[in-house]
C-alpha positions, -999 to 999 in steps of 0.1 A, spaced: -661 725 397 -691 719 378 -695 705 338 -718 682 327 -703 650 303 -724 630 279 -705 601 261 -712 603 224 -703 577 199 -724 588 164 -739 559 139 -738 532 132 -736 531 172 -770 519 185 -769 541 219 -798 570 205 -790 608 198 -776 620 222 -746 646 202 -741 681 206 -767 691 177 -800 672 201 -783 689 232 -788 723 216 -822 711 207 -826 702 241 -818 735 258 -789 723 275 -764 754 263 -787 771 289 -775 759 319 -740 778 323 -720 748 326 -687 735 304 -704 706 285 -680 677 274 -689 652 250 -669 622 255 -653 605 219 -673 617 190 -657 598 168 -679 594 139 -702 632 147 -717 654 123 -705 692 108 -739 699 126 -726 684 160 -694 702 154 -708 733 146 -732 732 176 -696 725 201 -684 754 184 -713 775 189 -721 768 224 -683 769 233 -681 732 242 -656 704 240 -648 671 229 -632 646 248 -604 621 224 -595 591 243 -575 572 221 -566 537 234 -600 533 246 -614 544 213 -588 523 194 -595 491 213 -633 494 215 -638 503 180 -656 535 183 -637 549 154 -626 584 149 -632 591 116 -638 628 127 -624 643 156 -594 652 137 -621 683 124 -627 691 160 -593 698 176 -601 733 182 -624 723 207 -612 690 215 -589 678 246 -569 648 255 -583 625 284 -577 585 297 -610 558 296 -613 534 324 -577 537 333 -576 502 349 -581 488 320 -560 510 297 -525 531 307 -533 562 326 -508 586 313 -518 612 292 -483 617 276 -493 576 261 -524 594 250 -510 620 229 -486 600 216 -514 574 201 -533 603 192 -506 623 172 -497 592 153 -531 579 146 -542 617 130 -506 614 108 -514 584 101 -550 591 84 -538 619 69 -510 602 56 -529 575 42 -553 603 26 -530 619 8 -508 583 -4 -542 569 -14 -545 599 -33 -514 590 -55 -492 619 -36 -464 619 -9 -472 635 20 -451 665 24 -463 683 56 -470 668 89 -509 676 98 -506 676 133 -470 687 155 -458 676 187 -470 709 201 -503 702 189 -505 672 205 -490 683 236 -514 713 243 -543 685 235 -529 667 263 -524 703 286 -544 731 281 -569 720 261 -584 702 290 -586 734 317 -601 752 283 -631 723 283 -639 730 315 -636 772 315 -604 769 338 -577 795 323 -557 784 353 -555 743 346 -534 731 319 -513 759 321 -477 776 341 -485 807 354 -486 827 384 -519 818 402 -524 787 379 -536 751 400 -507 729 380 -485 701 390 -453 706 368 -439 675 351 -404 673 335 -397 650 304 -363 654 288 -369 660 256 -336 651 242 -340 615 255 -342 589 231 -378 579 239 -390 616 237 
């Protein structure tokens, strides 16, 4: 399998241009390949409407993002395009179930705080379990143009895990 990734943090990160609208500028939608753009948190509409354009994806790893301070002041506008993934995993816990679970809470939680700040109770939940949990599934074989990753069917390349649902913890 073949993809090309490019970590991208946005300002006021000092690491250059390096987002999806300069890829576009530099050709790069011309090679074929799935095209992953690693955190994102603080991108542009222009960098979102270039992943949408060229079909590419964005990469949300929460507790790295969380405990480096990238921010992700706007991913939550990318989820269309966006997957679920785990940082330097010996450093952080390599689970992505852990990593939906920060990430559903932390995109509540802004929302939440959007609409309280606001002087209103939240009323609806912004983001659902399912949500989260195809984030962390077939979201990720989508980033890479692999209808049979992230997914059960018949022909699909997938290691099935089980969670009981009804457990306490789930």
């Amino acid at each position: 399998m073949k993809a090309i990734t490019i970590h991208h943090l946005g300002q006021p990160w000092p690491v250059g241009d390096n987002g999806p609208s300069r890829a576009v500028k530099q050709g790069l939608q011309d090679t074929g390949l799935p095209v992953v753009f690693s955190h994102c948190g603080l991108s542009t509409q222009s960098d979102w409407a270039a992943v949408r354009e060229q079909d590419w994806n964005v990469s949300i790893t929460p507790e790295s993002e969380y405990h480096y301070g990238h921010g992700n002041q706007t991913t939550r506008f990318i989820l269309d395009h966006a997957s679920l993934g785990i940082d330097t995993n010996w450093t952080f816990s390599g689970d992505i179930l852990n990593q939906a679970r920060l990430w559903l809470q932390s995109t509540r939680n802004t929302s939440y705080n959007n609409t309280l700040n606001s002087g209103k109770i939240p009323r609806q939940t912004p983001m659902t379990v399912e949500d989260a949990f195809l984030l962390a599934t077939r979201q990720g074989g989508r980033a890479v143009r692999r209808d049979d990753l992230g997914v059960l069917k018949v022909g699909a390349q997938a290691d099935i895990i089980c969670w009981d649902g009804e457990s306490p913890n789930m």
